[in-house]
C-alpha positions in Angstrom: -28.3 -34.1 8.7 -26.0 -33.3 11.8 -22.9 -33.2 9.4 -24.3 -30.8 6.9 -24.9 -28.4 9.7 -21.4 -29.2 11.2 -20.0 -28.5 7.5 -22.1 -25.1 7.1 -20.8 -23.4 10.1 -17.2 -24.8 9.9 -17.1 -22.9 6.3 -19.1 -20.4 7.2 -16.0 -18.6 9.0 -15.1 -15.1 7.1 -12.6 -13.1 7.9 -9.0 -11.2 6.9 -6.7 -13.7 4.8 -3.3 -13.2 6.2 -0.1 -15.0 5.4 -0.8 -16.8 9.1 -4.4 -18.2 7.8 -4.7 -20.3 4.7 -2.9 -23.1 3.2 0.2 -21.6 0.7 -1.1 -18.2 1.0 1.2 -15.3 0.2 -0.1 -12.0 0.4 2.5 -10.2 -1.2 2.8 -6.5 -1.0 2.6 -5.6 -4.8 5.8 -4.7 -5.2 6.5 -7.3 -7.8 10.3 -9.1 -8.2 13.5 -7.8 -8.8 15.4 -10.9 -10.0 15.0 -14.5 -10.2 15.8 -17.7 -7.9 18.4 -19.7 -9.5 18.0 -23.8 -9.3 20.8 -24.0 -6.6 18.8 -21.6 -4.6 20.8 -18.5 -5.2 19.3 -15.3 -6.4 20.1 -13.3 -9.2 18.8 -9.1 -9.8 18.0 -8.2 -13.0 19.1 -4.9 -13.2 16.1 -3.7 -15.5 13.8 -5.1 -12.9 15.6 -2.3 -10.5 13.3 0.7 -9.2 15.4 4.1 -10.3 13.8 7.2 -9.1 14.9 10.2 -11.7 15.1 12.9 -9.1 15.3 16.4 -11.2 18.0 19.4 -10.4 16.6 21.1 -7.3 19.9 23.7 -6.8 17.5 26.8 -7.7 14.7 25.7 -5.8 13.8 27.8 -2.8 11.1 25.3 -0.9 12.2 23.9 1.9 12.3 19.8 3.1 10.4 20.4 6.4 7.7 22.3 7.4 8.6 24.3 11.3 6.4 23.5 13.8 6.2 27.2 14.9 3.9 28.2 12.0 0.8 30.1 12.6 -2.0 27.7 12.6 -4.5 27.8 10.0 -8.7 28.2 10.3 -10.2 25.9 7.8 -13.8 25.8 7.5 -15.3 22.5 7.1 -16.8 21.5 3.9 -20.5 21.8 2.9 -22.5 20.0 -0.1 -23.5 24.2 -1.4 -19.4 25.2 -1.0 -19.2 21.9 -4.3 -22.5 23.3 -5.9 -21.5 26.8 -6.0 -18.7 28.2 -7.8 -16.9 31.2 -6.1 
């Protein structure tokens, strides 16, 4: 009876699964493969696994990269449950 008690607590641990806890665990961080592993160890990129970011033509565009930290600070008012029932 002792060991079933010793076996409920010792699996009774819960916590965060990390790549540190946990037999052949890999967490990953879901941002999926961009080749292959050859049999000699090597690794080879598939160029249509490649992330491309299509960035448009900004040359007419008159925002700005960075916000200045001199701006004039701005009052919000915090948020209610009338200010989503009410439509202004």
């Amino acid at each position: 009876m002792q060991e079933v008690i010793r076996g409920i607590f010792r699996g009774a641990k819960r916590g965060v699964m990390t790549a540190k806890k946990g037999r052949n665990f890999y967490k990953g961080n879901r941002t999926g493969s961009m080749g292959s592993h050859t049999k000699h160890g090597n690794y080879v990129v598939d160029l249509n696994k490649v992330r491309t970011y299509v960035v448009p033509d900004l040359a007419g565009c008159e925002l700005r990269p960075y916000v200045s930290h001199r701006g004039d600070k701005v009052k919000v008012d915090p948020c209610s449950a009338s200010a989503f029932t009410t439509a202004e």
